[in-house]
ZALOTOR-508018 format. One line per 2 residues: number of its first residue (from 1); their letters; for each residue z, x, y of C-alpha. Coordinates in steps of 0.25 Angstrom, whole numbers, plus 2048, in hexadecimal, padded with zeros to 3 digits. Last residue first. Layout:
ZALOTOR-508018
NUM) A) Z,X,Y ~ ...
end
This chain:
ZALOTOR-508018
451) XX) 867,7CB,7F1 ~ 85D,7C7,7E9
449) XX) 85F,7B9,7EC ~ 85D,7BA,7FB
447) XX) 84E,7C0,7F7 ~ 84C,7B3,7EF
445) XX) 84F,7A9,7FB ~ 849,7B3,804
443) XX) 83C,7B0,7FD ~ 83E,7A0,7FD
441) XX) 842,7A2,80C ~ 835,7A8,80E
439) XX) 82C,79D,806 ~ 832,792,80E
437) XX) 831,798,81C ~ 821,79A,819
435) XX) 820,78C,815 ~ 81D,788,807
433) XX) 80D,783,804 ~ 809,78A,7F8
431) XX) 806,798,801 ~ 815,799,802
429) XX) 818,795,7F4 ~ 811,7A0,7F0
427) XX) 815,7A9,7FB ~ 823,7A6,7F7
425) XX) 81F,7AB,7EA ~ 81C,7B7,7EC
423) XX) 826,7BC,7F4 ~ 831,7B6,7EA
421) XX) 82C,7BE,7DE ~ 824,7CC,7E2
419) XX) 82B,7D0,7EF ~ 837,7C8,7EE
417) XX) 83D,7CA,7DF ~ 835,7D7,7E0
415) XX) 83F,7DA,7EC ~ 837,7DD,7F8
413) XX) 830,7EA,7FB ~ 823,7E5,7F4
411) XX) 822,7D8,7FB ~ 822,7DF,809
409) XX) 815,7E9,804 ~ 819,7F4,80A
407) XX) 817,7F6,819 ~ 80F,7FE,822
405) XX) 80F,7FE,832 ~ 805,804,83C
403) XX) 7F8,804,833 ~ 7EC,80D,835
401) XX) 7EF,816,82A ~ 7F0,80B,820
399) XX) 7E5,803,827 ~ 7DC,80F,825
397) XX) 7E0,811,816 ~ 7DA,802,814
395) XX) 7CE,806,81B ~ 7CE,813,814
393) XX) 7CF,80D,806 ~ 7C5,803,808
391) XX) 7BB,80F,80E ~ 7BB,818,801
389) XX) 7C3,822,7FA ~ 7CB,826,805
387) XX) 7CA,834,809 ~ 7C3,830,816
385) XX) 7D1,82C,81A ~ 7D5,839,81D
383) XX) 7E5,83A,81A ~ 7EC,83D,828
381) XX) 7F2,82E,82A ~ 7F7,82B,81C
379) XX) 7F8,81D,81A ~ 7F3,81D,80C
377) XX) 7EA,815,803 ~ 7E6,819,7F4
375) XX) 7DE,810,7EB ~ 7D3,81A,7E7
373) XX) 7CF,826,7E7 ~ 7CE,830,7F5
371) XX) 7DB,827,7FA ~ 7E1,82F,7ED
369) XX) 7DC,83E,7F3 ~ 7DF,83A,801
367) XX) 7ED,836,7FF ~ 7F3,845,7FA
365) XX) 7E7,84D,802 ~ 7EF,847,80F
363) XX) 7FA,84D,80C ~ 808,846,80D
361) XX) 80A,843,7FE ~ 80B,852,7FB
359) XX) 815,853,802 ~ 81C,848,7F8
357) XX) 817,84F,7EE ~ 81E,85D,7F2
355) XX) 82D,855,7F2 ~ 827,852,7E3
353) XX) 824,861,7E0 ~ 831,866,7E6
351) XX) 83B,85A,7DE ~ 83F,84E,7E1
349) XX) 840,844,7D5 ~ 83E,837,7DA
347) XX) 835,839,7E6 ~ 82E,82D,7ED
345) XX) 820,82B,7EE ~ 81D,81D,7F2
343) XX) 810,814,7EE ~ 80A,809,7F9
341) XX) 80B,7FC,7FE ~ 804,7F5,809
339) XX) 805,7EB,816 ~ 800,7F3,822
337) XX) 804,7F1,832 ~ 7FB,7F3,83D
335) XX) 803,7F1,84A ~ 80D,7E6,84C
333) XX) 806,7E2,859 ~ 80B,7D3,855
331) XX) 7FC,7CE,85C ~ 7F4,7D5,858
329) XX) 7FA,7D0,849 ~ 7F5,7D9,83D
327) XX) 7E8,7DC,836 ~ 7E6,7DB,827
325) XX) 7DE,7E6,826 ~ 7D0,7E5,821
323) XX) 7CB,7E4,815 ~ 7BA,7E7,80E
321) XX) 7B3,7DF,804 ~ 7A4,7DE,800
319) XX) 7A0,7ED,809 ~ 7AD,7F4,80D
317) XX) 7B3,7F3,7FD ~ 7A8,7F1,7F4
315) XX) 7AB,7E6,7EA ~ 7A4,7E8,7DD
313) XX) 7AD,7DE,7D3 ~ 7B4,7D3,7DD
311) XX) 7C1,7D8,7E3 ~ 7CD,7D8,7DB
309) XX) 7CD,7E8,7DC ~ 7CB,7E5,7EC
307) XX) 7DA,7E0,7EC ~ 7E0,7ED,7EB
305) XX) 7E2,7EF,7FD ~ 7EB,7E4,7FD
303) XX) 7E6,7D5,801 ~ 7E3,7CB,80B
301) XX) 7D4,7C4,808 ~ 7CB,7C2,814
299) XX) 7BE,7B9,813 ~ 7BF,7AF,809
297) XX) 7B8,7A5,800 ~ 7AB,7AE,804
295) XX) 79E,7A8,803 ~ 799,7AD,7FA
293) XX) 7A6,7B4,7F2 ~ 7AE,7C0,7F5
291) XX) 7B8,7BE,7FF ~ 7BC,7B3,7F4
289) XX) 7C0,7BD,7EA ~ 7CC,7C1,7F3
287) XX) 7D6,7B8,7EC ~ 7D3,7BC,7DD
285) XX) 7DB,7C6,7DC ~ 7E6,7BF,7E4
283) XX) 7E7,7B5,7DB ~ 7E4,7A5,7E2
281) XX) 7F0,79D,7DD ~ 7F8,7A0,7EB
279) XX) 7ED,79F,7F6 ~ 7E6,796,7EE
277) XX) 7EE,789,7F6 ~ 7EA,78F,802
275) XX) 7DD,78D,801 ~ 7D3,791,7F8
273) XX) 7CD,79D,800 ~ 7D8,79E,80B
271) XX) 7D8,79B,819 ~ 7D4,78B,819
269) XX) 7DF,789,811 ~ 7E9,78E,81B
267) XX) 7F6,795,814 ~ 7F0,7A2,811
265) XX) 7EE,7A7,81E ~ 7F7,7A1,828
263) XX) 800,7A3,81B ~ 802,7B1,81C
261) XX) 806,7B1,82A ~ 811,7A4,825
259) XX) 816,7B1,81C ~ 817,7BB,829
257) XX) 81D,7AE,831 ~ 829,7AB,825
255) XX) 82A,7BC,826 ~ 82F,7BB,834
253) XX) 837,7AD,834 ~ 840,7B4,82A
251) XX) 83E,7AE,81C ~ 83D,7B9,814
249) XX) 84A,7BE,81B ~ 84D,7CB,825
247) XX) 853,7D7,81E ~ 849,7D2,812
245) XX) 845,7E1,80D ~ 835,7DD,80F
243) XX) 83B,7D5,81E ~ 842,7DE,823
241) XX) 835,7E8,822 ~ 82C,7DE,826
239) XX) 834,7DD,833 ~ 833,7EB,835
237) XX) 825,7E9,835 ~ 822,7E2,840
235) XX) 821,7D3,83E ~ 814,7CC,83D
233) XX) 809,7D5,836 ~ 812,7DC,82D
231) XX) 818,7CF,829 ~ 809,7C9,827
229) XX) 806,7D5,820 ~ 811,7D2,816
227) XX) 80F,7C3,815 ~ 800,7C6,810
225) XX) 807,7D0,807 ~ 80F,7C7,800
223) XX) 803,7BC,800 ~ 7FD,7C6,7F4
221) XX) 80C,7C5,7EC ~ 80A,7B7,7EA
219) XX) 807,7B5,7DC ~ 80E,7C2,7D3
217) XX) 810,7BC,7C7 ~ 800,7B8,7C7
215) XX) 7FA,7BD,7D4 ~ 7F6,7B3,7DB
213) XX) 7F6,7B4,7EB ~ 7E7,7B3,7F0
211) XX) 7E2,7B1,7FE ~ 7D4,7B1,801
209) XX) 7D3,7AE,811 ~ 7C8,7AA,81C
207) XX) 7C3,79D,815 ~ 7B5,79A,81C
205) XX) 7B0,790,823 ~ 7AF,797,832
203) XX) 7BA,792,837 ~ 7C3,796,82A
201) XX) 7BC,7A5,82B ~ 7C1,7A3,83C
199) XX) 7CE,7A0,839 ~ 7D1,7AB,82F
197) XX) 7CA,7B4,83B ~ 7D2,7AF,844
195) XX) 7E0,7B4,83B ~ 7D9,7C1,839
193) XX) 7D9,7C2,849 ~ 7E5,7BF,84C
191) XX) 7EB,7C9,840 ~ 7E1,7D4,847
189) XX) 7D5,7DC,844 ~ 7CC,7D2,83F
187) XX) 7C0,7D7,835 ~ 7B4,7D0,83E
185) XX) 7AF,7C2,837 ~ 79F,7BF,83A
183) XX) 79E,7B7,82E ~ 795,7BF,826
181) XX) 79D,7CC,82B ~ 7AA,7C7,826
179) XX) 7A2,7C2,818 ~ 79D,7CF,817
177) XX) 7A8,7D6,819 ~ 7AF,7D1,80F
175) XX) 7C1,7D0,811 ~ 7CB,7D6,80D
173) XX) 7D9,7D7,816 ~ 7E3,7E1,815
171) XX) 7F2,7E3,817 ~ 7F4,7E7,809
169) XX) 7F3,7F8,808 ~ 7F8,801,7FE
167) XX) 7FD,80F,800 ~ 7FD,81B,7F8
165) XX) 809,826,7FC ~ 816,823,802
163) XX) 820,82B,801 ~ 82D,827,7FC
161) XX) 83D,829,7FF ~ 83E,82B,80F
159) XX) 84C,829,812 ~ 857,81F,816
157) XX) 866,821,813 ~ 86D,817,80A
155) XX) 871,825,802 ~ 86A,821,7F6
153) XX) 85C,821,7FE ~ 858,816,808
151) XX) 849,816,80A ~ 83E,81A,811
149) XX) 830,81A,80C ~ 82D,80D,812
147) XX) 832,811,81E ~ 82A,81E,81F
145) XX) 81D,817,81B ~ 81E,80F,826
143) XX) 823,819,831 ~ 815,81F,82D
141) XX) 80E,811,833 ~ 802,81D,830
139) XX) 807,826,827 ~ 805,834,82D
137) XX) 811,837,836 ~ 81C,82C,830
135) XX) 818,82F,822 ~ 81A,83E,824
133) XX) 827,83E,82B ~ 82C,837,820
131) XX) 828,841,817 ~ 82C,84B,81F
129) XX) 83C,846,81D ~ 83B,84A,810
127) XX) 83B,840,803 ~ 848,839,800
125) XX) 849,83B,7F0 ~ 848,82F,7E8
123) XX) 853,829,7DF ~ 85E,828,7E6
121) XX) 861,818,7E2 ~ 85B,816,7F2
119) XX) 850,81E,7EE ~ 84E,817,7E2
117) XX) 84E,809,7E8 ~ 845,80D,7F4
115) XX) 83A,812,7EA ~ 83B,804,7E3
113) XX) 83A,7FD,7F0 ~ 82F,806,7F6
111) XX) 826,800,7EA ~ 819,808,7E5
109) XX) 821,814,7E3 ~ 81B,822,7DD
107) XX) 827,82B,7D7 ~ 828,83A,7D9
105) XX) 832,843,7D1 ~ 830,83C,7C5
103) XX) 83D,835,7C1 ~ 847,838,7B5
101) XX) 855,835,7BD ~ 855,829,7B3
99) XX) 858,820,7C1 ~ 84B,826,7C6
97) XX) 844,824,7B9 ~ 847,815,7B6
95) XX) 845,812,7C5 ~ 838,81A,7C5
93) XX) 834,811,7B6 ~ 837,803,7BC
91) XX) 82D,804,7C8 ~ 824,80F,7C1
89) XX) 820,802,7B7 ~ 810,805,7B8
87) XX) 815,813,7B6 ~ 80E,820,7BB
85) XX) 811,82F,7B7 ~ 80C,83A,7C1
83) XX) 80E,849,7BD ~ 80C,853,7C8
81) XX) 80B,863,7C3 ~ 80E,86B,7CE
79) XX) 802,875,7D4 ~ 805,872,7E3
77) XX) 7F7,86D,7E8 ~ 7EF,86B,7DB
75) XX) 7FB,862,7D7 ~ 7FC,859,7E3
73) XX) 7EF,858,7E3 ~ 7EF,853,7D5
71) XX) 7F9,849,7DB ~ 7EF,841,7E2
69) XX) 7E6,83F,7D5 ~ 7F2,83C,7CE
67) XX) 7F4,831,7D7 ~ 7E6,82C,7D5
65) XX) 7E6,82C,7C6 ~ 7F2,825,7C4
63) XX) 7ED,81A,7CF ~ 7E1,819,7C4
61) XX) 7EC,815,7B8 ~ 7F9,815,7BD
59) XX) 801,818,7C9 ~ 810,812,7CB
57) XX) 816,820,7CC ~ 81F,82C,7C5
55) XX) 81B,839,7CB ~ 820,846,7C5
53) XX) 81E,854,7CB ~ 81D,861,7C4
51) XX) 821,86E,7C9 ~ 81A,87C,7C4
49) XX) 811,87E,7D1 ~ 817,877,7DC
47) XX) 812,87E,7E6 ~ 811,876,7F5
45) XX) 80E,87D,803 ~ 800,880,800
43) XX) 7FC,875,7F9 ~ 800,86C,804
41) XX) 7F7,873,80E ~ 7ED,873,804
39) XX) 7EE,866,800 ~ 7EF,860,80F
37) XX) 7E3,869,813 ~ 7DC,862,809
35) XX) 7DA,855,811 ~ 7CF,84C,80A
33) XX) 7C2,848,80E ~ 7BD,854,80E
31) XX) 7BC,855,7FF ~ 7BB,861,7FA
29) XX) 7C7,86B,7FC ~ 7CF,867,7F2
27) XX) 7C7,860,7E6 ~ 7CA,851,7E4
25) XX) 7CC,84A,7DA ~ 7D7,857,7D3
23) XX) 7D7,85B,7C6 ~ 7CD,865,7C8
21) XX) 7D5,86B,7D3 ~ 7D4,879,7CD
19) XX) 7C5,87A,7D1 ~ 7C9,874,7DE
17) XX) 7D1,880,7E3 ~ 7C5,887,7E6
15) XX) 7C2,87A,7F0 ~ 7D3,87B,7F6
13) XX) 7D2,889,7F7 ~ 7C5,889,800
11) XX) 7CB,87E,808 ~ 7D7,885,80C
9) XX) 7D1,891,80F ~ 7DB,89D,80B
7) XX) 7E5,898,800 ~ 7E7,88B,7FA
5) XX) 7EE,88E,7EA ~ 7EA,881,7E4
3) XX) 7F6,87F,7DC ~ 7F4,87D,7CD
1) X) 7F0,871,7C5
end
C-alpha cells in the first residue's frame, strides 16, 4: 500500500484517499465513529516507505484476521510493508528466535513472565520514556499498565519493556435479566450487597450460584480467578503483588481469608446449583447452563468475558443474558479494582519502523478499528466507545476505563508448576472439604520446592 499523502482538508484527503485504501475495513474519513485525526496526524509525521516490519505473535485463525486488519492502517498510514506470522507454540518459538538472534522486530506476549525473561536476558529493547507517560495519562489505573509492563533489564535496572494492547477482562458476573426482573432482584453495586442478594435467592427457594471448575487436565483453574478477585477485593493491591511472586507465603493469613472468600460462595450447598459437592466435577462449560433453564437452577454465574460462546445456541447478549461487575467491598474502600489479562508488544528487533509501531499503538484509530470487530477490549481513555461493535463489548470496555487498579491474571504470573499444577489443585481439594489453611500451605509447600 502507499502513504496517504494528507494535504489541505484533512477529511477531504482522507475520503479521496479511500479508493487506495481498498484493503482496508474501514474507509478513512467515513465513519464518525472513529477518530481519524489520530491517523492523519500520525501519518503526517511518519514515512516509512521502502521498510518492512515483522511481528511474530500468538494470533491465529479470525484473531489473524483482526490484527491484520489493525495493521493495515499502519501501512496505509506510513507506506511500510508489515508482515505478521503467528504460531500456536510462540511461547517456545520467540525464545528459540531471540537466543538465535533471528527475531521479528516486534513480538505479541500473552504472558508478562515470559516477556520479563527476555528482557532481563537482554533481549527486548527498553521503549521510550513516552510510552510510559502515555499509559499513566490515558489508561485508566495507567500506573497499572506501567507496572505491568516494567521490568528488570540485563543490567538489574528497571524499565518499561512492553506495551499493552488488547485486554481481557474476568471480574464479571452473568446473569438473565429476566429471572432478576421476575424476582424483583436489583443488580447489586457493592460485595455487601451481592453477598445479601446470595442470601435473599436461597430465602426465596432458589439456588443463587452455578459454579463449575472441571476442565480436564486443567480442573481448578476456574476457582483461581474467584480467588484472585477476592484478593483484589480484600487487600490492596500491593499485597496481591507480593503475593503473585510469593514475597509473602501462600498460606499467609491474607491470601488463607481471600480463598475462605471464595468458599463463602461455593462451599454452602444451599448456594450453588448441585451443591457443593459439583462444584469440582461440574465443567466449567457447562456450569452456566443453569441460568438458562425454567425455572433457573441458578441466577448468577462467575466468569471471564469468553464464556458466552458456551452459552446456549441463539443467546442474545442484553436481552436472554447480560454481566455485571463483580462489585468490591464498600466497606475495604479499595476502589474499583479489575482482574484480566491481556496481549504485550515488546520490541525485539528495534528498528525505525518498529519504534514507529509502538506510536502507532497510542492512537485512538489503532484500538477503535479492532473494538469495531470483534473480541477486542481496551482501557484506553480517549478511544470512543461508540466504536465498539456492540453494547456487551462496551459494557465490559466501560469497566476497563472505569477501573481504579488492574491486575494480571495472579495464577498466570506464578511459576506454571504453581499457577496451573499446585494452584489448581488445592482448589480441588479445598472445595472437597480441606480447610483454606490446609490448601495454602500445600501450595507453598510446592512453591518452596522450586526454589
Amino acid at each position: 500500500m502507499h502513504k496517504v499523502l494528507l494535504t489541505g482538508v484533512a477529511t477531504l484527503a482522507l475520503v479521496t484517499g479511500a479508493a487506495q485504501a481498498a484493503d482496508l475495513k474501514f474507509a478513512p474519513g467515513e465513519d464518525s465513529r472513529f477518530n481519524w485525526d489520530s491517523f492523519t496526524q500520525f501519518s503526517d509525521s511518519h514515512d516509512l516507505s521502502g521498510q518492512t516490519l515483522t511481528i511474530f505473535g500468538p494470533w491465529l485463525g479470525p484473531d489473524k484476521d483482526l490484527i491484520e486488519s489493525v495493521l493495515a492502517y499502519f501501512e496505509e498510514a506510513t507506506g511500510a510493508n508489515v508482515e505478521y506470522s503467528g504460531s500456536d507454540s510462540f511461547e517456545q518459538q520467540i525464545v528459540i528466535d531471540t537466543q538465535a538472534g533471528s527475531p521479528a522486530n516486534i513480538a505479541v506476549f500473552p504472558q508478562p513472565g515470559l516477556a520479563a525473561d527476555l528482557a532481563a536476558k537482554g533481549f527486548l529493547t527498553e521503549l521510550p520514556d513516552s510510552a510510559g507517560e502515555f499509559l499513566s495519562e490515558k489508561y485508566a489505573a495507567g500506573q497499572s499498565w506501567v507496572d505491568l509492563s516494567t521490568y528488570e533489564g540485563s543490567d538489574g535496572e528497571p524499565g518499561l519493556y512492553v506495551f499493552p494492547y488488547k485486554a481481557d477482562l474476568k471480574s464479571l458476573v452473568w446473569y438473565v435479566p429476566d429471572n432478576f426482573d421476575d424476582a424483583g432482584y436489583d443488580v447489586p453495586e457493592t460485595m455487601e450487597e451481592l453477598k445479601a442478594l446470595t442470601e435473599q435467592i436461597v430465602a426465596d427457594g432458589g439456588t443463587p450460584w452455578c459454579i463449575g471448575l472441571g476442565s480436564g487436565g486443567a480442573t481448578g483453574w476456574p476457582a483461581t480467578d474467584w480467588v484472585e478477585d477476592m484478593m483484589l477485593r480484600t487487600q490492596p493491591p500491593e499485597v496481591y503483588d507480593q503475593w503473585v511472586t510469593n514475597e509473602i507465603p501462600f498460606n499467609d493469613p491474607r491470601v488463607v481469608n481471600a480463598i475462605d472468600e471464595f468458599g463463602w460462595f461455593a462451599k454452602n450447598d444451599q448456594f450453588v446449583d448441585g451443591g457443593a459437592d459439583a462444584v469440582a466435577s461440574t465443567d466449567f462449560r457447562d456450569s452456566p447452563k443453569g441460568l438458562f433453564d425454567s425455572p433457573p437452577k441458578c441466577y448468577m454465574h462467575h466468569m471471564a468475558s469468553f464464556i458466552p460462546s458456551f452459552f446456549p445456541e441463539g443467546t442474545e447478549l442484553g436481552l436472554d443474558a447480560d454481566f455485571f461487575y463483580f462489585p468490591a467491598y464498600e466497606g475495604e474502600d479499595l476502589g474499583r479494582p479489575v482482574l484480566g489479562a491481556g496481549t504485550l508488544f515488546g520490541i525485539t528487533e528495534d528498528s525505525p519502523a518498529a519504534q514507529a509501531f509502538i506510536e502507532f499503538l497510542e492512537t485512538p484509530i489503532a484500538h477503535e478499528v479492532w473494538m469495531a470487530q470483534s473480541g477486542f477490549l481496551t482501557p484506553f481513555k480517549d478511544v470512543n466507545p461508540e466504536a465498539y461493535a456492540n453494547d456487551t463489548l462496551r459494557g465490559e470496555g466501560e469497566i476497563l476505563t472505569e477501573a481504579t487498579t488492574f491486575r494480571f491474571d495472579g495464577s498466570d504470573l506464578m511459576p506454571g508448576k504453581i499457577g496451573a499444577g499446585a494452584f489448581w489443585t488445592g482448589m480441588i481439594d479445598y472445595v472437597g472439604g480441606q480447610s483454606a489453611e490446609d490448601a495454602a500451605t500445600e501450595i507453598q509447600n510446592s512453591w518452596d520446592t522450586l526454589k
